[in-house]
Backbone as CSV, one residue per row, in Angstrom:
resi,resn,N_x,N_y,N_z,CA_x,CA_y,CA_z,C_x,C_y,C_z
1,UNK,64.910,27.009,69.034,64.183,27.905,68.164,62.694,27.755,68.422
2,UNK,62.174,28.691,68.597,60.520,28.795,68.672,60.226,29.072,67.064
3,UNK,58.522,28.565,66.995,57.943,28.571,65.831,56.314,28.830,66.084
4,UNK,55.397,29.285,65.693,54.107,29.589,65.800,53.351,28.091,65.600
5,UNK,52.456,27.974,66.711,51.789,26.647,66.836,50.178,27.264,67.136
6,UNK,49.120,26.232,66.047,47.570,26.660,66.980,47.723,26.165,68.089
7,UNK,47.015,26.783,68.822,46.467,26.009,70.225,45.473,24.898,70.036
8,UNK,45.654,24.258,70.904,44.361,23.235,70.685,43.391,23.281,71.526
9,UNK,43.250,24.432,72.280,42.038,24.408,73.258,41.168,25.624,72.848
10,UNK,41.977,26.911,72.544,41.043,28.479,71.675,41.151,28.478,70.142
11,UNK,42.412,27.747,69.565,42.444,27.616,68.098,43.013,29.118,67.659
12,UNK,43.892,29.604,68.783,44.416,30.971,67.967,46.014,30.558,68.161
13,UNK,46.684,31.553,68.061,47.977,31.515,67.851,48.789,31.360,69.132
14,UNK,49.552,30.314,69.258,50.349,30.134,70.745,51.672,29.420,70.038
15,UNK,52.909,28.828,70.536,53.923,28.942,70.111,54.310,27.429,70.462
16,UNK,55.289,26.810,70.062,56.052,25.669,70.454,57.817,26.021,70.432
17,UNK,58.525,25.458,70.929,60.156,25.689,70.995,60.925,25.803,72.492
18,UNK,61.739,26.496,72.596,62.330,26.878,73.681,62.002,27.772,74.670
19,UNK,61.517,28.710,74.119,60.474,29.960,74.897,61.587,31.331,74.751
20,UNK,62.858,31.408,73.738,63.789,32.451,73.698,63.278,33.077,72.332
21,UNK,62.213,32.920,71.440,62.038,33.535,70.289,61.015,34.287,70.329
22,UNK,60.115,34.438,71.433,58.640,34.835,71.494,58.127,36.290,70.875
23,UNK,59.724,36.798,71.153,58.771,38.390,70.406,58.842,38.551,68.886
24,UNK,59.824,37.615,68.024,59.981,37.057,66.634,58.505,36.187,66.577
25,UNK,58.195,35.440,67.335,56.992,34.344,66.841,55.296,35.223,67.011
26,UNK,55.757,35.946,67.866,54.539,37.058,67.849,54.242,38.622,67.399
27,UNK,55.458,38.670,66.771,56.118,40.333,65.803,54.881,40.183,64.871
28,UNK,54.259,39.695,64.044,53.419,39.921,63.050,52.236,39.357,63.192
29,UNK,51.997,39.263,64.726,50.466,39.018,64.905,49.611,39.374,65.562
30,UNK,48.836,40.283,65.317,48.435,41.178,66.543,47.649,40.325,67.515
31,UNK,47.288,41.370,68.469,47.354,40.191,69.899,45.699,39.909,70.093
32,UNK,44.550,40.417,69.374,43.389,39.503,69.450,43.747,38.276,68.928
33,UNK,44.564,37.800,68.020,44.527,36.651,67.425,45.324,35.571,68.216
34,UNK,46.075,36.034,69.410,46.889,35.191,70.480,45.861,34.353,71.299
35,UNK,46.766,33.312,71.523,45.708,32.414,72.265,45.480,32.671,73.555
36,UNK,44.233,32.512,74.180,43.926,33.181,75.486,44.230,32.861,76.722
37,UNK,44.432,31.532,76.518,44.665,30.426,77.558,45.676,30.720,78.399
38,UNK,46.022,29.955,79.876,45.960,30.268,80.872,47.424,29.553,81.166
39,UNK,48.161,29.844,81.943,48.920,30.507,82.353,50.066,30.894,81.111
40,UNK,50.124,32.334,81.321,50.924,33.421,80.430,52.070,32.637,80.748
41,UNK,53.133,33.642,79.838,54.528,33.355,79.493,55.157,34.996,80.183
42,UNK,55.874,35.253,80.631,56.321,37.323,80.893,57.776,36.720,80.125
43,UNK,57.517,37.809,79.851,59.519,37.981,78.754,59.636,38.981,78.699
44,UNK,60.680,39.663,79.288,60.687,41.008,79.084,60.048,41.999,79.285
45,UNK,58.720,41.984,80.300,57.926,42.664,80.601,56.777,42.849,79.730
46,UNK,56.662,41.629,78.621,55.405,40.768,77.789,54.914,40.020,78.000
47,UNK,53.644,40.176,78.396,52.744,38.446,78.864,52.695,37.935,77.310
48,UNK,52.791,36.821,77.161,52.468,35.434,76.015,51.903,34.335,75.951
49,UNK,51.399,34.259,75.240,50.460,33.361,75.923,51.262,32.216,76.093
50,UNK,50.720,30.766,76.599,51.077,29.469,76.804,52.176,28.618,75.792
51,UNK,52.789,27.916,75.972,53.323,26.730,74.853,51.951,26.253,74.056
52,UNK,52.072,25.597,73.452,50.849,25.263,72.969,50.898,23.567,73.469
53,UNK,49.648,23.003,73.848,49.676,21.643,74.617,50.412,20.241,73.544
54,UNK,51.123,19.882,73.758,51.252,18.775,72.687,50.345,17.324,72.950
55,UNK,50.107,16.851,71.876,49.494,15.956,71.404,49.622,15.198,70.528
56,UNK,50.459,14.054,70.598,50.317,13.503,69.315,51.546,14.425,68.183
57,UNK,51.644,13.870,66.689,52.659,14.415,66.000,51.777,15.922,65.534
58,UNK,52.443,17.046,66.013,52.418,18.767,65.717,53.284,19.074,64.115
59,UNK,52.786,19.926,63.846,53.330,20.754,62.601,52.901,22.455,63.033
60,UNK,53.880,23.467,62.463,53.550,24.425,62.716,52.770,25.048,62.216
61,UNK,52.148,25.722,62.176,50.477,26.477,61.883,50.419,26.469,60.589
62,UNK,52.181,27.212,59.920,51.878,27.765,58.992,51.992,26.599,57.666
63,UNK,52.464,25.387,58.465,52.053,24.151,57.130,50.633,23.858,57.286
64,UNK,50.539,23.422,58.325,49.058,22.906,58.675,47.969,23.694,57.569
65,UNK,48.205,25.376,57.813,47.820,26.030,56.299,47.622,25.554,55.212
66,UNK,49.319,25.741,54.722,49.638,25.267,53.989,48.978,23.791,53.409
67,UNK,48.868,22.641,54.124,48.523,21.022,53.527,47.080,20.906,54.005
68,UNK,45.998,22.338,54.829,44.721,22.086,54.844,44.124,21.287,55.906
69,UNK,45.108,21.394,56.572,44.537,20.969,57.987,44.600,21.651,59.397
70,UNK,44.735,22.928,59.118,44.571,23.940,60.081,43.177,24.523,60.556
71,UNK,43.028,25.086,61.807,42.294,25.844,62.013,40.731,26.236,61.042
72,UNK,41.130,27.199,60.095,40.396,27.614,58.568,39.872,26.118,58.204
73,UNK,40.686,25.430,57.869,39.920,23.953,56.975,39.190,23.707,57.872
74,UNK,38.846,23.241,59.212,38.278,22.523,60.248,36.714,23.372,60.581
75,UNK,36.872,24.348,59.994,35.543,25.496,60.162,34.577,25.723,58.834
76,UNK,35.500,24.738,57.775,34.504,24.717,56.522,33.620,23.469,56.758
């Protein structure tokens, strides 16, 4: 199962999992907000962006939100 992960190098939206969920993990996000980084994913005749790099223990974006340690918190 794939799940929506920040990136840790642009800080936008890139993915973690298997790489079979991508058009579910990117259905509700339009694509300025995808991460830019380098080498794409093609699925289906969709570039995507990257896995997202791991590091250390990951949570998916939308807790990181959630418990304030995402993206948003890190820019206040």
């Amino acid at each position: 199962m794939c799940y929506g992960a920040t990136c840790p190098t642009c800080s936008k939206q890139a993915w973690k999992g298997c790489g079979s969920h991508l058009s579910t993990v990117f259905s509700g996000v339009p694509e300025d907000k995808w991460c830019v980084c380098e080498p794409k994913v093609d699925v289906n005749g969709t570039s995507y962006p990257p896995q997202a790099a791991s590091g250390g223990v990951s949570m998916p974006s939308w807790m990181k939100s959630w418990t304030g340690t995402g993206s948003a918190a890190q820019k206040e």
